[in-house]
C-alpha positions in Angstrom: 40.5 -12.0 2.6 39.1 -8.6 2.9 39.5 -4.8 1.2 42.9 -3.7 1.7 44.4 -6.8 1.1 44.5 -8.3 4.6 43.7 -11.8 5.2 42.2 -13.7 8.2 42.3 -17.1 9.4 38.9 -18.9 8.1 36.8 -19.6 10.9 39.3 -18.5 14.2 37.6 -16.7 16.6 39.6 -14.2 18.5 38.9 -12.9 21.4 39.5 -9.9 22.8 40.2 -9.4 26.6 41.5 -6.1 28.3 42.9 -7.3 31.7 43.0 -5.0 34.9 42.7 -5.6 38.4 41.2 -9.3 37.1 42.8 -11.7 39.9 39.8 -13.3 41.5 38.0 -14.1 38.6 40.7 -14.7 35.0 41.3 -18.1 35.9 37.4 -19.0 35.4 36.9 -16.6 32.6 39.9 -18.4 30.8 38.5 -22.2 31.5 34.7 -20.6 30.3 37.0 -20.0 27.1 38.5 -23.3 27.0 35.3 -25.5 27.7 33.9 -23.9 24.3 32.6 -26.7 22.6 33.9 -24.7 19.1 37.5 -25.2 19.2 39.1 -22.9 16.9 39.9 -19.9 18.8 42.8 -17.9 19.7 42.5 -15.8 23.6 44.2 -12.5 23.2 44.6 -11.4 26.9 46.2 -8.1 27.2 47.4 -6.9 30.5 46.9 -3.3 31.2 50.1 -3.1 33.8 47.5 -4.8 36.3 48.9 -4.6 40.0 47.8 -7.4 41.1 49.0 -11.5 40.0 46.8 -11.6 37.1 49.9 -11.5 34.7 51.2 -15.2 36.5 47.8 -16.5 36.6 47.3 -16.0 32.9 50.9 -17.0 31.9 50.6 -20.6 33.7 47.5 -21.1 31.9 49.1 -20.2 28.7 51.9 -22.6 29.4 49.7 -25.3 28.9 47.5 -24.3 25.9 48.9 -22.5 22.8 46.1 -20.7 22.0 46.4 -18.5 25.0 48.3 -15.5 23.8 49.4 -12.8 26.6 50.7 -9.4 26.5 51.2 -6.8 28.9 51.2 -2.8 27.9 54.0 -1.0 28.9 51.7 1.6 30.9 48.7 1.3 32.0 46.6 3.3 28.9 42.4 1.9 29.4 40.3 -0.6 28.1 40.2 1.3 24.4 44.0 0.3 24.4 43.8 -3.1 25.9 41.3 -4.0 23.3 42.5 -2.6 20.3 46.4 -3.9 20.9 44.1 -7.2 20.8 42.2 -6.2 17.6 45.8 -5.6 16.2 47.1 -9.2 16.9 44.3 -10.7 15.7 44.6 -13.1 13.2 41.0 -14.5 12.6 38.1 -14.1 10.7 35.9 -13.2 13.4 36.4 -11.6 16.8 34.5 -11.9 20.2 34.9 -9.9 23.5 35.3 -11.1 26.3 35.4 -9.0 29.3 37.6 -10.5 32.2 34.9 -11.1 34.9 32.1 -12.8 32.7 32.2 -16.1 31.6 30.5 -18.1 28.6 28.3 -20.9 28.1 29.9 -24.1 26.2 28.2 -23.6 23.4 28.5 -19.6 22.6 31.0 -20.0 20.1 29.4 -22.7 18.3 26.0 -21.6 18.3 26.9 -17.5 17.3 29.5 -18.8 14.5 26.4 -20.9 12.9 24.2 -17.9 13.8 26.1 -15.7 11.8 26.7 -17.7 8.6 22.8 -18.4 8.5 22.1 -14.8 8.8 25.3 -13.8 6.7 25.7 -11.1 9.1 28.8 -9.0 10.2 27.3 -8.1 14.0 25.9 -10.1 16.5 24.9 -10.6 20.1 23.6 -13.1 22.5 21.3 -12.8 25.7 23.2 -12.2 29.0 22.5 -14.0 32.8 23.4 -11.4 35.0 24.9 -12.4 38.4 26.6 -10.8 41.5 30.4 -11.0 42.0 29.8 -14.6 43.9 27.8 -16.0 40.8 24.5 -15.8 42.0 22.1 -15.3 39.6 20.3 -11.9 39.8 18.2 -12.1 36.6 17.8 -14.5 33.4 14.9 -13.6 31.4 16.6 -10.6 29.4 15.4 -11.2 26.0 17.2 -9.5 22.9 15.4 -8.3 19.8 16.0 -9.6 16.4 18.1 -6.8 15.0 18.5 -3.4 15.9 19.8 -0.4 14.2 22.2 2.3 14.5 19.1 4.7 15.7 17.7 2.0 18.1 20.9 1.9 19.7 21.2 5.1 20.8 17.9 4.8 22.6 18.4 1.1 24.0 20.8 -0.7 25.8 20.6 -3.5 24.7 24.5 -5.1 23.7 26.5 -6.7 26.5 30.4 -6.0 25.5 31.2 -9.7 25.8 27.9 -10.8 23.5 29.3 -9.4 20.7 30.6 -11.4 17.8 31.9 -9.7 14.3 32.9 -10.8 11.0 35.9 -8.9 10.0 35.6 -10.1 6.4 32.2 -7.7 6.5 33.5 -4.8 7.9 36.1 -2.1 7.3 39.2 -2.1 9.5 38.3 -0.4 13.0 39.9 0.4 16.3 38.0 1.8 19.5 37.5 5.3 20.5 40.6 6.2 22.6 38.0 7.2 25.5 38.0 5.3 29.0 34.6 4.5 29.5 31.8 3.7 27.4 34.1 2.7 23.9 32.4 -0.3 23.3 29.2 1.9 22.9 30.8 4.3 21.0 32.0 1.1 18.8 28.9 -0.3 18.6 27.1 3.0 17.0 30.7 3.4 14.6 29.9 0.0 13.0 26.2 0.0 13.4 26.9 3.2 11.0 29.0 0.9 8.7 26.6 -2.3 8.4 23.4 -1.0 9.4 22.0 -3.7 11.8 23.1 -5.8 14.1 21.2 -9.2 15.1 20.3 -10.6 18.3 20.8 -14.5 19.1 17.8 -14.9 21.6 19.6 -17.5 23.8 21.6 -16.8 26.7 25.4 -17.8 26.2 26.8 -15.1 28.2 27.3 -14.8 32.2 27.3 -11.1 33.0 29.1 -10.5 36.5 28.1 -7.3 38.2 30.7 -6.3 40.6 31.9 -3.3 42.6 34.6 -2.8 40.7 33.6 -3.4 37.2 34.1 -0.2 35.1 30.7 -0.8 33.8 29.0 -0.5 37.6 29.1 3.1 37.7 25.8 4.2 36.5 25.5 7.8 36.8 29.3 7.6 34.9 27.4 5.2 32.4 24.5 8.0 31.8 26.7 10.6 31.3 29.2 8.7 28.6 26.2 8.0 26.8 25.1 11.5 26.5 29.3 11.7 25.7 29.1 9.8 23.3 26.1 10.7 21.5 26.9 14.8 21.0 30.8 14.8 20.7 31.3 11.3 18.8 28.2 11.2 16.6 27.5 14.8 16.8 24.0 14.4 18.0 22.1 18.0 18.9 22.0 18.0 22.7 18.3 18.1 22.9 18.1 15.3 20.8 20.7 13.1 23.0 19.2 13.8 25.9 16.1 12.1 24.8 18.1 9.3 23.8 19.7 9.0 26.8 16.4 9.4 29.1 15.0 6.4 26.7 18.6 4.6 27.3 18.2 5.0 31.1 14.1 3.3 31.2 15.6 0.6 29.5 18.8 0.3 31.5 16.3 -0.1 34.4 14.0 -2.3 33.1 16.7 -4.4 32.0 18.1 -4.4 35.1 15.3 -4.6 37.8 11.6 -5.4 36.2 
């Protein structure tokens, strides 16, 4: 139960999955889903009027296992409202993302569920293995820090869309920024706002696959919806966001190639 009256199933995980374009790779992000060694989760795939057979692939694996949910917008509208249809069918207590070319590690659900009771926390994230779009692995010692603020966030990138974990029971009702790129950061900041911190699970549970066509793979786009973000969502002075963002990019490239 939470403030407003509305209650969620105790325990479910539901994951959140905006689907676009996602052919070559659903099918192994589903069965990443499904070899989760924590059982109690619901897959909320939602089909942004994808061209390609995405829709049939998902369906026939939904055929077979009931926690697979699909739906398909009736235009295509952007990730923002792919995920927050999602958010809005959700029924559990906590929700995950799941982007539709990464995968996770057997025992993500399990181990960020426990996480987050022991720390009694409402936001969490997880260490990523970043690969190429064949799965090779391009780096795997990107360590997380132990919490990190709203103003740490806007100088670090530092939260991988699908690492995140949240406990709706903690959190006011939310929906993304109707923007479409760079609304899980905008997200991130809104809640970070709400709850204060958000705490990192140093072990790496996530497979982040970086591929041509992966909204997130444009990085002069990616600077510049930062700096977006920064002065007309959170009304940051300009100066002040640039910094930020000049501080976001270091890390972005340490992350990424030291």
């Amino acid at each position: 139960m939470r403030e407003g009256g509305q209650t969620y199933q105790q325990g479910l995980v539901s994951i959140v999955t905006p689907v676009y374009k996602a052919a070559r790779y659903i099918e192994e992000t589903i069965r990443s889903v499904q070899a989760q060694t924590y059982k109690d989760w619901e897959l909320l795939l939602i089909d942004d009027c994808s061209p390609d057979n995405s829709g049939e692939i998902i369906e026939r694996l939904a055929q077979a296992d009931a926690r697979i949910r699909y739906h398909r917008l009736e235009q295509n509208s952007g990730a923002a409202v792919a995920r927050n249809t999602a958010i809005g069918m959700a029924r559990g207590e906590y929700l995950a993302f799941l982007d539709s070319d990464d995968l996770w590690e057997p025992e993500k659900l399990s181990r960020q569920t426990r996480f987050m009771q022991e720390k009694g926390c409402a936001f969490s994230y997880t260490r990523i293995r970043m690969t190429d779009a064949e799965g090779n692995t391009l780096k795997d010692d990107i360590h997380v820090p132990e919490k990190i603020s709203y103003q740490g966030l806007l100088r670090q990138t530092v939260i991988a869309t699908s690492t995140v974990m949240l406990n709706r029971t903690k959190l006011p009702d939310f929906r993304m920024p109707l923007r479409r790129g760079g609304q899980d950061y905008a997200t991130w900041l809104q809640i970070l706002r709400e709850t204060g911190y958000a705490y990192g699970l140093n072990e790496t549970l996530t497979v982040y696959r970086t591929s041509s066509d992966s909204l997130s793979s444009n990085k002069l786009d990616s600077v510049r919806q930062v700096f977006e973000i920064q002065t007309q969502d959170e009304h940051i002075n300009p100066l002040s966001a640039a910094l930020n963002t000049l501080c976001f990019c270091w890390y972005a490239f340490k992350k990424h190639y030291m």
